[in-house]
C-alpha positions as CSV (number, residue, x, y, z in Angstrom):
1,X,0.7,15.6,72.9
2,X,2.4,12.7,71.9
3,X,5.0,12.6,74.0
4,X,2.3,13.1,76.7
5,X,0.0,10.6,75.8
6,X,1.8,7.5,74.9
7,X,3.8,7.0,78.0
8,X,0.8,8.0,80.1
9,X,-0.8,4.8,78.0
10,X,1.9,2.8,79.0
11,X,1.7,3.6,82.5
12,X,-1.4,2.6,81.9
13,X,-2.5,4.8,85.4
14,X,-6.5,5.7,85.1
15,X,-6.9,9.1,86.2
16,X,-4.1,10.2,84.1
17,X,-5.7,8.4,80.8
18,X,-9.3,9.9,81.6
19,X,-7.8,13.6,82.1
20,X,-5.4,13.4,79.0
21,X,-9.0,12.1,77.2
22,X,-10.7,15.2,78.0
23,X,-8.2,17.4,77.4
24,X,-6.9,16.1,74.0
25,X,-10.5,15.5,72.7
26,X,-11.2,19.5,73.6
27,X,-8.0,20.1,71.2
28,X,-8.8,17.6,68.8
29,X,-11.2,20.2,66.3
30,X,-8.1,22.8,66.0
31,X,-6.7,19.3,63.8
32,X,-9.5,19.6,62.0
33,X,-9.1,22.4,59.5
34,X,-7.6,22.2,56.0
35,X,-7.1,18.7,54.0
36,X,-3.2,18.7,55.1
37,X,-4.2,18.3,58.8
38,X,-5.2,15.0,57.4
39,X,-1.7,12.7,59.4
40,X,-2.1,14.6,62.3
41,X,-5.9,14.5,62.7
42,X,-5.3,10.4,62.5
43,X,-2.6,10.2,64.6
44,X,-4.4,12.1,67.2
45,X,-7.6,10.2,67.0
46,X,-5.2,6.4,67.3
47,X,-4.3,8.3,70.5
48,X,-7.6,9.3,71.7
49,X,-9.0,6.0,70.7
50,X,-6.5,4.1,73.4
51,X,-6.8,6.5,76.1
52,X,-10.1,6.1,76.2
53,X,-10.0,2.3,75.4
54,X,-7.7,1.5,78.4
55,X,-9.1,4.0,81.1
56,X,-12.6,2.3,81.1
57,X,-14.5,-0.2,82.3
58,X,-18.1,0.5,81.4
59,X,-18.9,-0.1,77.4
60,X,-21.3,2.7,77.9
61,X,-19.0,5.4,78.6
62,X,-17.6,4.4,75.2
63,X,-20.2,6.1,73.6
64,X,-18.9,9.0,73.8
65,X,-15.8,8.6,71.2
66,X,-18.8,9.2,68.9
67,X,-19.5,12.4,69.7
68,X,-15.8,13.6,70.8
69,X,-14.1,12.2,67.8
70,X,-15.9,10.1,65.3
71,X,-18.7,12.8,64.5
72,X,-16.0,15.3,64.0
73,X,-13.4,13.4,62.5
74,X,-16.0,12.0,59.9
75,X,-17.4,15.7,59.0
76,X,-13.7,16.7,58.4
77,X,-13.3,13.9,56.1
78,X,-16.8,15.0,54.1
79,X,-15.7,18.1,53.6
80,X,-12.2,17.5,52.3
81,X,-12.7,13.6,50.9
82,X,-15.2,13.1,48.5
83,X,-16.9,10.0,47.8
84,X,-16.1,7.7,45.2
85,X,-17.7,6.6,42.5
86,X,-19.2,3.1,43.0
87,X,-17.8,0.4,40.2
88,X,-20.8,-1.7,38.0
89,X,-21.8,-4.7,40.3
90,X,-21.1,-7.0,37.9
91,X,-20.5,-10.4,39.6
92,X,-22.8,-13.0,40.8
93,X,-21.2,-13.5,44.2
94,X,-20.3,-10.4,45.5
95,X,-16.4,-10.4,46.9
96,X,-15.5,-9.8,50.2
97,X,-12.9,-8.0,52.1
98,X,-12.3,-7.5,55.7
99,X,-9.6,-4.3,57.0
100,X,-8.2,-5.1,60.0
101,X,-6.1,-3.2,62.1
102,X,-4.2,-6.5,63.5
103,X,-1.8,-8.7,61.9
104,X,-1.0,-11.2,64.5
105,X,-2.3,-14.1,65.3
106,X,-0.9,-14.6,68.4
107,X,-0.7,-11.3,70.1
108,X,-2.5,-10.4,73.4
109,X,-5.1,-8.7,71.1
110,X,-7.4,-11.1,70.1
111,X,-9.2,-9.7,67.1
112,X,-7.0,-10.9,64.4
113,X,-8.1,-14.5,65.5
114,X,-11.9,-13.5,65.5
115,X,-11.6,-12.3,62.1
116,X,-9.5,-15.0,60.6
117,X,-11.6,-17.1,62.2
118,X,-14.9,-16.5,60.5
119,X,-13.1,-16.1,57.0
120,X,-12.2,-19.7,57.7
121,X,-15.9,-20.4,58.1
122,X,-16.3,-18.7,54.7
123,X,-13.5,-20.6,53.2
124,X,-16.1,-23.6,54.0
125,X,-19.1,-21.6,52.2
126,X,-17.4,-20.2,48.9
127,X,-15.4,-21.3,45.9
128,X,-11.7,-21.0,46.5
129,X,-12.2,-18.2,44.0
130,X,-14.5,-16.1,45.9
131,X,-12.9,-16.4,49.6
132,X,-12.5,-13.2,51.1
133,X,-9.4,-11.0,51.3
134,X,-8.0,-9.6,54.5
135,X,-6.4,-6.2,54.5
136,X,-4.0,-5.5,57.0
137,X,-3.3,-2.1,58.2
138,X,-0.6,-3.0,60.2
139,X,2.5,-5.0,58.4
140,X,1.6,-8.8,59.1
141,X,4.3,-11.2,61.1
142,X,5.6,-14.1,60.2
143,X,3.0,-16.3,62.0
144,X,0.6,-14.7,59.9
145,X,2.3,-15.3,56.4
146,X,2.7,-19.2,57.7
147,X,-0.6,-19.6,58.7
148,X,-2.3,-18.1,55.6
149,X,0.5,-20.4,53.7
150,X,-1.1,-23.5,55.4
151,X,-4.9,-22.3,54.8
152,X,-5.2,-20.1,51.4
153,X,-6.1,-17.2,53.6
154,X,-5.4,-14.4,51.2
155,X,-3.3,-11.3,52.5
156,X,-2.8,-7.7,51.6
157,X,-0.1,-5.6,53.5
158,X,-1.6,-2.4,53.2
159,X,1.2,-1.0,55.8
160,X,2.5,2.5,55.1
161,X,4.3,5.2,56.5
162,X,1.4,7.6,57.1
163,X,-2.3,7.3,57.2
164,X,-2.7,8.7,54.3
165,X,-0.6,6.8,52.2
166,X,-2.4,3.9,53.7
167,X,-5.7,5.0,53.1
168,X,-4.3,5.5,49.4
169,X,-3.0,2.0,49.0
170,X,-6.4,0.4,50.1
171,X,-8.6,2.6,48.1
172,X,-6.5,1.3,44.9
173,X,-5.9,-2.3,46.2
174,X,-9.7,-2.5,46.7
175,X,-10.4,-1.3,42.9
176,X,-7.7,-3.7,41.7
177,X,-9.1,-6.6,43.8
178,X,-13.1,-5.5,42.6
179,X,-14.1,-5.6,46.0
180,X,-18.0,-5.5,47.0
181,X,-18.1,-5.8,50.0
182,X,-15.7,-4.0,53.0
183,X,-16.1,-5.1,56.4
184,X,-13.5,-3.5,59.2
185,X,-13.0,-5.3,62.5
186,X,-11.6,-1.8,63.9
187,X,-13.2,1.9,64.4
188,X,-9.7,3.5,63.8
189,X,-8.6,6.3,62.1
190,X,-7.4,4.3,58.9
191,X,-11.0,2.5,58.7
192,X,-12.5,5.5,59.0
193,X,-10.7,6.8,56.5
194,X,-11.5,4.5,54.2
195,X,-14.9,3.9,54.5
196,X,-16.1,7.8,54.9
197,X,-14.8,7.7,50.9
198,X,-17.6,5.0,50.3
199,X,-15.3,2.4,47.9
200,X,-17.7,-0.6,48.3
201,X,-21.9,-0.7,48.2
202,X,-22.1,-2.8,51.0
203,X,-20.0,-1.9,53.9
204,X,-20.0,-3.0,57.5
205,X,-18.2,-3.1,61.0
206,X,-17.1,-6.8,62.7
207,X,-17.3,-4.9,66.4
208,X,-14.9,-6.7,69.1
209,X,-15.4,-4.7,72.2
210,X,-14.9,-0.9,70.8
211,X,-18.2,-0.8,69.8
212,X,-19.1,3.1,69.1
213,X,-18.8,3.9,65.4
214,X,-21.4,6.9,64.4
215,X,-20.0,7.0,60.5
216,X,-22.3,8.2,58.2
217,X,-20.9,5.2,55.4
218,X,-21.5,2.4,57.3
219,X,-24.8,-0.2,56.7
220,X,-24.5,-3.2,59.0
221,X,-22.6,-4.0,62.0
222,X,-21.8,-7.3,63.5
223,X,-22.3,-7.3,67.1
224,X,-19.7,-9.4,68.5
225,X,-19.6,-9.0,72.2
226,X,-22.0,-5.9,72.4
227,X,-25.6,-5.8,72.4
228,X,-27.1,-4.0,69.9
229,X,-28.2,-0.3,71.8
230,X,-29.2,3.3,70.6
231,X,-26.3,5.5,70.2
232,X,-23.5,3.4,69.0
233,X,-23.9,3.8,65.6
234,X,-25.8,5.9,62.6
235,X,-29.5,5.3,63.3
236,X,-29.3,3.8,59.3
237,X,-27.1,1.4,60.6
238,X,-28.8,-2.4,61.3
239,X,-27.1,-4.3,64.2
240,X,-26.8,-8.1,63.9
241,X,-25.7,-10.4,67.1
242,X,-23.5,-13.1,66.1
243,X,-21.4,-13.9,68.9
244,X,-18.2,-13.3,69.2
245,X,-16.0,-16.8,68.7
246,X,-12.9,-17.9,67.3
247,X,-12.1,-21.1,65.1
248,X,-11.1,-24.5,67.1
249,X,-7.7,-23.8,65.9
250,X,-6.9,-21.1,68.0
251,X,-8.3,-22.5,71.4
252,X,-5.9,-24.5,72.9
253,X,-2.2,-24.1,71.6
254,X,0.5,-26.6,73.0
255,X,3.3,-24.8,75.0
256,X,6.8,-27.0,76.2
257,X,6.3,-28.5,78.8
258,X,9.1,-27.1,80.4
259,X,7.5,-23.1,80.2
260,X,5.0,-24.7,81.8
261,X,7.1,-25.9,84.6
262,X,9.0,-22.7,85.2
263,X,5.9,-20.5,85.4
264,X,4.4,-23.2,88.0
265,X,7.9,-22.9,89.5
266,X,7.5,-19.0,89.5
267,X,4.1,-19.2,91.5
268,X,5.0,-21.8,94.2
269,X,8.3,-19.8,95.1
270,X,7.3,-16.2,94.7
271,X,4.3,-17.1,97.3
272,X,6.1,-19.7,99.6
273,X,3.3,-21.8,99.3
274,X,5.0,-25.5,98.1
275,X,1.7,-26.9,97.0
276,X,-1.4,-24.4,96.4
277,X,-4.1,-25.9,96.8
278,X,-5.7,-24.1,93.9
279,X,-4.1,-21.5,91.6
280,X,-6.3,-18.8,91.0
281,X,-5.8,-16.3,87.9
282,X,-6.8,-14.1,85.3
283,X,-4.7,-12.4,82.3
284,X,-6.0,-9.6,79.9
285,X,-6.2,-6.0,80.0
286,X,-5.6,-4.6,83.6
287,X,-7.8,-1.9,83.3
288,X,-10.6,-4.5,83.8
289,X,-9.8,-5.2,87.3
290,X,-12.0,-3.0,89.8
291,X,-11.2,-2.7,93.5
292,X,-14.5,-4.7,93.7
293,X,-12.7,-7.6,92.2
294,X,-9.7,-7.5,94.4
295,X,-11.8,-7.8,97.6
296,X,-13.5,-10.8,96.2
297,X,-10.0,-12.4,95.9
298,X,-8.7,-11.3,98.9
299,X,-12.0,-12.9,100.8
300,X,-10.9,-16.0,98.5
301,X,-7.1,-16.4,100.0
302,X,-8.1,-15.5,103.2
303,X,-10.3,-18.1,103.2
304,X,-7.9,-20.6,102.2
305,X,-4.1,-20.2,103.5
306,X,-2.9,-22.7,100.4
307,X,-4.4,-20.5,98.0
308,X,-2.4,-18.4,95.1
309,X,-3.8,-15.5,92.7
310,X,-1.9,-14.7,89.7
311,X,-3.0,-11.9,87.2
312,X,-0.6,-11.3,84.2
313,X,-0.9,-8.5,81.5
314,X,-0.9,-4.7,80.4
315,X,-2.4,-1.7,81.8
316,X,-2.8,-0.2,85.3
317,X,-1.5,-2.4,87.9
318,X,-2.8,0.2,90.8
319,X,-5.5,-2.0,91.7
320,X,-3.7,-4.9,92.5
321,X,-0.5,-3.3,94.0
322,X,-2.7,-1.8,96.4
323,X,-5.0,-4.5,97.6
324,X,-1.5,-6.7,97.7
325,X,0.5,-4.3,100.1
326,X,-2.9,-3.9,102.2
327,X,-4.2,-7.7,102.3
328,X,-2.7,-10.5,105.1
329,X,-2.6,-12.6,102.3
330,X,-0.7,-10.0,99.7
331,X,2.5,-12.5,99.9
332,X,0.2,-15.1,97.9
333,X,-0.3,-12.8,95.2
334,X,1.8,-12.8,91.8
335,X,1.5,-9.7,89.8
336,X,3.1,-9.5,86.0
337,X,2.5,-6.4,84.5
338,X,3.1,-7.4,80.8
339,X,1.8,-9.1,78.1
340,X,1.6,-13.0,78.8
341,X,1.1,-15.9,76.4
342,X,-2.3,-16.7,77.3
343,X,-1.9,-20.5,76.8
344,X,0.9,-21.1,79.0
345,X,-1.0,-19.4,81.8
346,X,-4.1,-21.6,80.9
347,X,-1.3,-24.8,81.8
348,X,-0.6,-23.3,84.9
349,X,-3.9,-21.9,86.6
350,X,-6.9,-23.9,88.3
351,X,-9.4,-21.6,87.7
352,X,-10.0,-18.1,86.1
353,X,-11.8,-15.4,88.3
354,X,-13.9,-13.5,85.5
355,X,-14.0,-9.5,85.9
356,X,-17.0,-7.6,86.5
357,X,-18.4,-5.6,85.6
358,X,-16.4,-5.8,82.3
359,X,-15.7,-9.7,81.5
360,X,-12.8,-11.2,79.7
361,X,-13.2,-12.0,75.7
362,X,-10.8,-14.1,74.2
363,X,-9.0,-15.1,77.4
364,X,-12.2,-17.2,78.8
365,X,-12.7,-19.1,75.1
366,X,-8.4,-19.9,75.4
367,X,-9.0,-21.0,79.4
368,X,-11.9,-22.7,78.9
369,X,-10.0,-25.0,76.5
370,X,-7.5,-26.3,78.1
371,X,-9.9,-27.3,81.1
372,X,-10.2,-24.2,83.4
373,X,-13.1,-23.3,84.6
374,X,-14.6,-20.1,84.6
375,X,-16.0,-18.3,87.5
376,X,-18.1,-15.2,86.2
377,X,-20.4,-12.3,87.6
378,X,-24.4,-12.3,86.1
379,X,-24.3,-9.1,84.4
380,X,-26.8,-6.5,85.1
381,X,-29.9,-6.9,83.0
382,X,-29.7,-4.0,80.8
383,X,-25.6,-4.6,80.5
384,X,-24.3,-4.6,77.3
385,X,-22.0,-7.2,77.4
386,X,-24.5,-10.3,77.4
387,X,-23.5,-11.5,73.7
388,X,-19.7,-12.6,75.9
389,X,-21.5,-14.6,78.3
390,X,-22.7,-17.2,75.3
391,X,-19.6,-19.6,76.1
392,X,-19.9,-19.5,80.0
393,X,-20.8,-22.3,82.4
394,X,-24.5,-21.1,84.1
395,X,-23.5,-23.1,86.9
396,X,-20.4,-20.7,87.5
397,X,-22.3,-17.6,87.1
398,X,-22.5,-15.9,90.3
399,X,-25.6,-13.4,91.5
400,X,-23.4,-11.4,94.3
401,X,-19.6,-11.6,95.3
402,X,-21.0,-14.4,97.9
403,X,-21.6,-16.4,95.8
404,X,-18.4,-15.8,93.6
405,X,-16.5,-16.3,96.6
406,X,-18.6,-19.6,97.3
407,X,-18.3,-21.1,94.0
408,X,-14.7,-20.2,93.5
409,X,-13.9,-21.9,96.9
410,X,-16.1,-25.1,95.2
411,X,-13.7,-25.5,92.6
412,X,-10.1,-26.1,95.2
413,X,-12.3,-29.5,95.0
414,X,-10.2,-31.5,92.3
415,X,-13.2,-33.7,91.9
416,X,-15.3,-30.4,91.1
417,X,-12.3,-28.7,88.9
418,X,-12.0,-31.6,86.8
419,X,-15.9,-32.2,85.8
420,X,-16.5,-28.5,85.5
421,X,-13.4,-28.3,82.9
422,X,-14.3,-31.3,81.0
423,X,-17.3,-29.4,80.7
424,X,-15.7,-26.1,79.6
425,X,-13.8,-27.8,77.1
426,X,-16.5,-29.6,75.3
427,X,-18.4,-26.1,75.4
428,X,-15.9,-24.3,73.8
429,X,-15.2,-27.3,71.2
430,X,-18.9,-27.3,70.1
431,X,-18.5,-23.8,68.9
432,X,-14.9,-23.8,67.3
433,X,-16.9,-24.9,63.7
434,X,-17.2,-21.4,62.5
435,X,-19.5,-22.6,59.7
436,X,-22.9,-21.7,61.9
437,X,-21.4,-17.8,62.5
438,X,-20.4,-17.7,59.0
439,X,-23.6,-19.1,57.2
440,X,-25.0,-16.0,59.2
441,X,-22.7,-13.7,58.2
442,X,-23.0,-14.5,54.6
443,X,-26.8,-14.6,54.8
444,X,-27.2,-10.9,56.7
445,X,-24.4,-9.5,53.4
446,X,-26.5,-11.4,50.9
447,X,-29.6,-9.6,52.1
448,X,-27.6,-6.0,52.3
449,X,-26.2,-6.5,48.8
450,X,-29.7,-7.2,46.9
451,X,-30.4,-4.2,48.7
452,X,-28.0,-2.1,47.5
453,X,-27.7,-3.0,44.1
């Protein structure tokens, strides 16, 4: 299954994903047998979890990794993982760690960022003393030694060679550290894991996009970019909107000047076009782009011959090497099917074309700082993605793909472009004090702890 399923995720090709989904979740329960199964039912779900993740567009076809994997996997663990005993809660300020499944700061996932980001907010709220821990799953890189060097951000590398041994390491790290509170920013396997065994009183989920998370041990969840909706978690389990947003520091990193050049190099000569009169874009997670989208950007280059549209990251590319070879105006489109530094692409784009009907996270907030404007879809009413569209221009938010079309052609303007990216900046500056999401945060655990103790 493995040797299936992982190059079938880096093809990254839909149809494939969605059929290896349904047929590894109808295997998944033979995994599921005696306590030994334990590595294998783990590395199994980690699969599951990104077939699913990068085949869909719709949060609410999510919901069913409850019910194919988390529900099982959890009842598994129940039955061969007891609970532990709960330690004395002792302290006046009950201490905090988050498990993250990231360890990068600058990778194209953006979740390390988010939750760095709001344990800096902490840092402003606590005694150096009582700021929070961060658990890594995954072994951290360099940039994340050097940046918790330069901030006091206090890390564990709980990397190990199997899940279990992980799941060991933190259940004894978390005892020696007298943790009260747990907090994962990731549904996986190891999180699971770890929280099915009930370590902490308090414990709660930090959701970034992967929302569904049915554990019976969980008591809160921050809802990050989804709204808070029945079936995503344990009906015990209160949901709490606080915005998804990451810390000034991470908005707007400098790139050379000459990266910057070559990509702008890159675009003028792989499209012919000498001088664009505006370089559209997007980068993030291919699987995001619908053939919807593509005919709105078609309509745009057809509209103007000057025009360029570059779209950079992982995933299936089907979508756009199909529209390209079929479109008049495919010549003007740049396709790189990798991960891309989002900042250097922020240098080097006019304006970002949102996707629809799911938007971009972390690449809007990064665009929207250096100056770009952001030209994004009005979700349908009862979507739940409206806690994304917080740091998002209402005057770019289009009704219909006519008017996305208009007020993308609005922005070749350089008068319009400039005041509508001042405008983004100062937007996204406003919110880069994480001390307003993390006053929240600590208020919502304060209330859970008295609670449980």
């Amino acid at each position: 299954m493995n040797q299936i399923g992982w190059p079938a995720v880096q093809q990254g090709e839909r149809a494939r994903l969605e059929a290896l989904y349904r047929d590894f979740t109808s295997l998944f329960p033979r995994f599921l047998v005696a306590a030994s199964d334990i590595d294998r039912a783990a590395d199994l779900y980690t699969l599951i979890h990104i077939l699913l993740w990068r085949s869909t567009q719709n949060l609410a076809e999510l919901k069913r990794f409850n019910t194919d994997v988390v529900l099982p996997f959890a009842s598994y663990l129940a039955r061969h993982f007891p609970k532990r005993p709960l330690r004395p809660a002792t302290r006046a300020v009950p201490r905090i760690a988050y498990l993250s499944e990231t360890s990068d700061l600058f990778s194209s996932n953006a979740v390390a960022k988010t939750t760095v980001s709001l344990m800096l907010g902490q840092h402003a709220l606590r005694a150096p003393e009582d700021w929070p821990f961060l658990y890594c799953i995954k072994q951290p890189v360099q940039n994340m030694w050097d940046f918790a060097a330069e901030t006091g951000l206090r890390v564990r590398d709980m990397s190990r060679p199997t899940p279990s041994q992980m799941t060991q390491a933190i259940l004894l790290q978390l005892e020696a550290d007298g943790i009260d509170i747990l907090i994962a920013d990731s549904n996986c396997a190891v999180a699971t894991m770890v929280l099915q065994q009930r370590p902490c009183r308090v414990q709660a989920f930090h959701e970034n996009g992967f929302a569904p998370w049915a554990i019976p041990e969980l008591n809160l969840a921050f809802m990050g970019i989804t709204k808070p909706a029945p079936g995503l978690f344990d009906d015990r389990v209160a949901m709490h909107e606080t915005p998804r947003n990451t810390a000034s520091v991470f908005h707007c990193v400098t790139r050379p000047q000459a990266q910057i050049d070559a990509l702008r190099n890159v675009l003028c000569a792989g499209t012919g076009v000498a001088q664009p009169s505006a370089i559209y874009g997007f980068y993030g997670r291919m699987a995001k782009i619908t053939p919807e989208y593509m005919v709105l950007v078609e309509e745009i280059l057809e509209r103007d011959p000057q025009a360029i549209f570059f779209a950079g990251g992982t995933g299936s590319t089907t979508m756009i090497v199909e529209r390209r070879a079929a479109t008049p105006a495919g010549d003007r489109i740049i396709l790189y099917d990798e991960f891309i530094d989002g900042h250097l692409v922020s240098e080097c784009i006019d304006i970002f074309l949102d996707t629809f009907p799911f938007p971009g996270g972390n690449a809007c907030l990064e665009t929207q700082a250096h100056g770009v404007p952001v030209v994004w879809m009005a979700p349908e009413p009862d979507s739940e993605m409206q806690l994304v569209f917080t740091l998002r221009d209402e005057r770019l938010k289009a009704r219909d793909g006519a008017q996305f079309v208009a007020l993308s052609q609005r922005l070749a303007d350089p008068d319009q472009r400039r005041e509508h990216g001042n405008f983004a900046q100062a937007l996204v500056a406003r919110h880069g004090d994480m001390t307003e999401q993390a006053t929240r945060v600590e208020d919502l655990l304060r209330a859970a702890w008295n609670q449980a103790v």
